[in-house]
Steps between C-alpha positions, in 0.01 A plus 500: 500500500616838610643577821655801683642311796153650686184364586285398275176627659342765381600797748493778287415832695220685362381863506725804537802282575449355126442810313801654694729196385371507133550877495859473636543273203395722246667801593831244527481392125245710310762744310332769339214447662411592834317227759157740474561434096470140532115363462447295808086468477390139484358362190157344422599201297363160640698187492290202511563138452618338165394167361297419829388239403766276360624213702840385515608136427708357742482761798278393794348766681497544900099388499597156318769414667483644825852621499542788396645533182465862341526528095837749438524661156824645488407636159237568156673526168469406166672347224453764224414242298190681342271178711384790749596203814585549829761348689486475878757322680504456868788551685511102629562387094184484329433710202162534400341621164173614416333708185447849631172533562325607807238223491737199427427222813807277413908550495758253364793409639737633216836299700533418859855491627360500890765267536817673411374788687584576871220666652376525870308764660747586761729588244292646239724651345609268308353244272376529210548919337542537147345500147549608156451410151722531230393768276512272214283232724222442192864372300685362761317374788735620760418655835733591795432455884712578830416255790640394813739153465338232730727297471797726567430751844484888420591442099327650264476428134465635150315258277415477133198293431247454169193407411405120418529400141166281479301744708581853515256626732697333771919511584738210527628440867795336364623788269677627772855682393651664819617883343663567883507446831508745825627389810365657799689535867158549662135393383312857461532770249474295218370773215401311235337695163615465172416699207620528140540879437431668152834381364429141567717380751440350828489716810495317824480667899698361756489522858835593743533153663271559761492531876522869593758812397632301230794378710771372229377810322420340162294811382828693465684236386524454104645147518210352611129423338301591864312870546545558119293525178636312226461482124581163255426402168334160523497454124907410493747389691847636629721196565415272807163723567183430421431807351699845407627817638354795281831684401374830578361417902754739703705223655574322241868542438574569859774269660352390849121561435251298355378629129184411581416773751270762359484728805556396852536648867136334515353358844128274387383599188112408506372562230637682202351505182536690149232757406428369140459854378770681620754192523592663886618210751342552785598343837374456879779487741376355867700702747573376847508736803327855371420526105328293226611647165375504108814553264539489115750289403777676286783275333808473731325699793624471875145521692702526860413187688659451712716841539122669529134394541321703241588871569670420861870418521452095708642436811415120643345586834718420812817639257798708621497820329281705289426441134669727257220798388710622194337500199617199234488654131540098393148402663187497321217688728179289533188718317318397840534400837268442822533545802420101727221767699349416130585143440790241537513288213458600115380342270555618169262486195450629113430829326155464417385538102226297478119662426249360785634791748610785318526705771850294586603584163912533518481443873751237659312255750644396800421403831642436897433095594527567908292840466212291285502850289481583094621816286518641167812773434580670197806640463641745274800414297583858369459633803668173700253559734192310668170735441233251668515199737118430569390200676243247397271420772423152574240297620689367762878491610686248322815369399606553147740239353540657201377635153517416088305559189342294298516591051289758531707692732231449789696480894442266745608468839488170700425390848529225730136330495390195667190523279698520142411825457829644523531709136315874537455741184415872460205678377321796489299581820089480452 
């Protein structure tokens, strides 16, 4: 999953020490607005578990086995399909479909590709991290995924698959057409989301390479795929690819870079997601010493890593020299940062527009995995400014994998659960 090179215990500080980091923050980024402008008072929704009591084929809990064996969903979607399903796959290879409804006791296993995935829980950051349908799914039967190569060490793949001909409430393992392939020098920061945008084509998040401070620099470096967002047509084919470069991504023409970066300078993009009224691409960069940042993704942007982590020119610790402080007219500014007094790992989530919490109406969900902690922020794009980042309290601390929406345009956010209970929705507090 995510990492930041820190611990990943829960050690964020609390109290004044928080509100002085998150304030520092605001008065960093807000614009027009001033930090006292910027709603900070925590919300009243309540989050509460979804389909509790649907049990998972195939995954043996802790209690059964007596190893422990906790149920990962990396993700909930959908295949706009008009069926009203979920999907949930799990970040070891299994994805699992079930109608949505909160009473339903029973998933299917929609494919399992467990075995083409690399997954282990010391290096949970890889295995098993993307999903999409095809927006034409109900004609063509094709979905996407992103998943770490077992069979080949720190490679990650691109895949094309569809659904089976005789039945298709379930996918065909062997479908399998390999769209591209990443290779990795080191085994974390592994990204993973992909996402068609409003115009159709495929956009897929990329890690740097891993290991820490992006040492072969591939965020600033156009001529490779790592610490980038990219953007293909999967519905032709340029030449020996398996899919196309859209003539108008930024890079397309350029001699030594690859067309298929749509922005780049990016460290661990976890999560990004469209907001399916707006059409904005929103995206969670994990930081590494000091700052987590939220950024919207604008085409042929520079978002700094490594040359800065969020607002703060980057300096690997134990350098000679100071980083340069002048202002870069070529980098995109994040629309938020925190401070790691708040939390040390993002994870990013979706713009909400669904109608069980209208209170989150226009808000983009996110969360911190090591600080176990949830918010809501709405930001205002006349103004390019953030006017309210209000946290959602919790029951309890806990580590959020990630979010997604189901057809409705309901969010979800998933944990690590050795009792299968692992996929959390929002609604109005009692």
């Amino acid at each position: 999953m995510q990492s930041n090179n820190q611990s990943v215990r829960p050690t964020a500080r609390r109290g004044t020490a928080v509100r002085a980091a998150v304030l520092m923050a605001c008065a960093a980024i807000a614009g027009p607005l001033a930090a006292a402008e910027i709603d900070l008072r925590p919300l009243t929704i309540k989050v509460e578990a979804a389909f509790p009591e649907v049990e998972w084929p195939g995954w043996i809990s802790a209690e059964e086995s007596g190893v422990v064996s906790a149920f990962r969903p990396i993700l909930v979607t959908h295949a706009g399909d008009g069926g009203d399903r979920v999907f949930v796959p799990t970040e070891q290879g299994t994805i699992y479909v079930l109608p949505n409804d909160q009473g339903a006791t029973q998933a299917d296993v929609f494919v399992d590709l467990h075995e083409r995935v690399a997954y282990d829980d010391k290096t949970n950051e890889e295995g098993f991290l993307g999903l999409v349908f095809h927006p034409r799914y109900r004609e063509n039967g094709e979905f996407f995924v992103y998943y770490t190569n077992r069979h080949d060490p720190h490679q990650n793949v691109v895949a094309r698959y569809r659904a089976r001909r005789d039945d298709p409430r379930r996918a065909d393992p062997d479908s399998e057409q390999i769209l591209m392939t990443l290779d990795k020098p080191f085994w974390n920061h592994d990204a993973g989301t992909l996402a068609f945008g409003p115009d159709g084509y495929l956009y897929i998040a990329t890690g740097d390479g891993g290991l820490a401070n992006d040492p072969y620099g591939n965020g600033q470096n156009l001529s490779t795929l790592l610490g980038k967002i990219l953007r293909i047509d999967v519905d032709r084919r340029d030449g020996d690819l398996a899919y196309a470069i859209p003539a108008d991504n930024p890079f397309a023409n350029q001699p030594d870079a690859c067309g298929e970066i749509w922005a780049y300078g990016l460290r661990n993009v976890w999560r990004m997601a469209f907001d399916r009224q707006a059409g904005t691409l929103w995206a969670a960069d994990v930081g590494q010493d000091t700052w987590e940042e939220i950024d919207l993704i604008a085409k042929g942007g520079n978002y700094g890593w490594n040359v800065r982590e969020g607002l703060h020119p980057f300096v690997p610790k134990g350098a000679a020299g100071p980083a340069s402080a002048e202002p870069r007219p070529d980098l995109i500014d994040p629309i938020w940062e925190y401070h790691h007094d708040v939390g040390k790992s993002i994870t990013g989530g979706v713009v909400y527009r669904g109608s069980r919490a209208p209170e989150l109406a226009g808000a983009y969900l996110y969360a911190d995995y090591v600080a176990g902690k949830l918010w809501a922020l709405w930001y205002d794009a006349e103004q390019r400014a953030v006017t309210a980042n209000r946290e959602i309290p919790l029951p309890r601390s806990v580590q959020i994998m990630s979010f997604g929406e189901d057809e409705r345009g309901e969010v979800y956010f998933t944990t690590a659960s050795i009792e299968g209970r692992g996929v959390w929705r929002f609604a109005r507090a009692e």
